[in-house]
N, C-alpha and C positions, 0 to 999 in steps of 0.2 A: 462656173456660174458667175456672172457677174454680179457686182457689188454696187450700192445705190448711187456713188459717186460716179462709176463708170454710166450706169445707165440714166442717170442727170445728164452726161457727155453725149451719151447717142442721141439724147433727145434735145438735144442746144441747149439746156440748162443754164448748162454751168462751159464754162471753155476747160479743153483738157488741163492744162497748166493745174486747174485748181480741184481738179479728181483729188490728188490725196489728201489734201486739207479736206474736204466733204466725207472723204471714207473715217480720217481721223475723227473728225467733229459727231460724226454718228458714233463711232468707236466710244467715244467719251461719255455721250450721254447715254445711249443706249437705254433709250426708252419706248424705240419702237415695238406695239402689238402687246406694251404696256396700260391695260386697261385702269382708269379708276371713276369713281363715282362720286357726285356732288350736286346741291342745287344754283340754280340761278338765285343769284345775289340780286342783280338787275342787269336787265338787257333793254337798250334804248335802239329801238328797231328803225328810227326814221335816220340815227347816226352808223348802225349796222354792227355797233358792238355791246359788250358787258360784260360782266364779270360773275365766273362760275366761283361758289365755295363750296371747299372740301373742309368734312368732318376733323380732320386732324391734322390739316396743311395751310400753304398759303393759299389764298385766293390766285384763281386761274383766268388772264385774259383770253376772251374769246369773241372770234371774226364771222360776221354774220357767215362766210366762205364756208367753214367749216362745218357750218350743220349739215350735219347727212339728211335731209330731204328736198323732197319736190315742191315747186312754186317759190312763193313767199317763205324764207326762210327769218324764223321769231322763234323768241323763247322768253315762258312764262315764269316772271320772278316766284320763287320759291320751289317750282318744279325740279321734281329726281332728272338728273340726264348720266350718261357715262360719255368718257371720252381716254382720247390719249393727249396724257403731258408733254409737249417737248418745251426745252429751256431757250431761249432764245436771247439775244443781245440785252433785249427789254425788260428780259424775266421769264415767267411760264407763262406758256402759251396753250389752249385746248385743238387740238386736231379731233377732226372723226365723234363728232359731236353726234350723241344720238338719246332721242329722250325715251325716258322709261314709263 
């Protein structure tokens, strides 16, 4: 079975050279299909970003990219959503944004 760095390489991602850096860098954080739950802080929809907050964490950036729906993707401050955390250069980031 391939592993997410190789199949970033099949797909032109990434160039082979830096497969194992992307396998290690998942290795590390290892937060994929890691679900959590939070509300919208604020979300500035005409800049396409904002920031989710968790009950007992930092606050989570999040790219309008990431909400899992169709059309217009928006989210209402204060509203429940779930997501997955990944860490990124910046800090936490929300993938797989989906509201409840």
């Amino acid at each position: 079975m391939n592993n997410l760095g190789d199949a970033f390489a099949d797909a032109g991602v990434v160039e082979e050279e830096d497969v194992e850096e992307v396998n290690q860098e998942v290795a590390e954080n290892d937060v994929a299909g890691d679900k959590a739950t939070g509300n919208v802080k604020w979300f500035d929809s005409e800049k396409g970003y904002g920031f989710i907050e968790q009950e007992d964490g930092d606050d989570v950036f999040v790219h309008f990219s990431a909400i899992q729906e169709d059309g217009f993707k928006d989210l209402e401050e204060g509203k429940e959503v779930q997501f997955e955390i990944v860490e990124t250069e910046k800090g936490l980031q929300a993938e797989n944004v989906t509201k409840l």
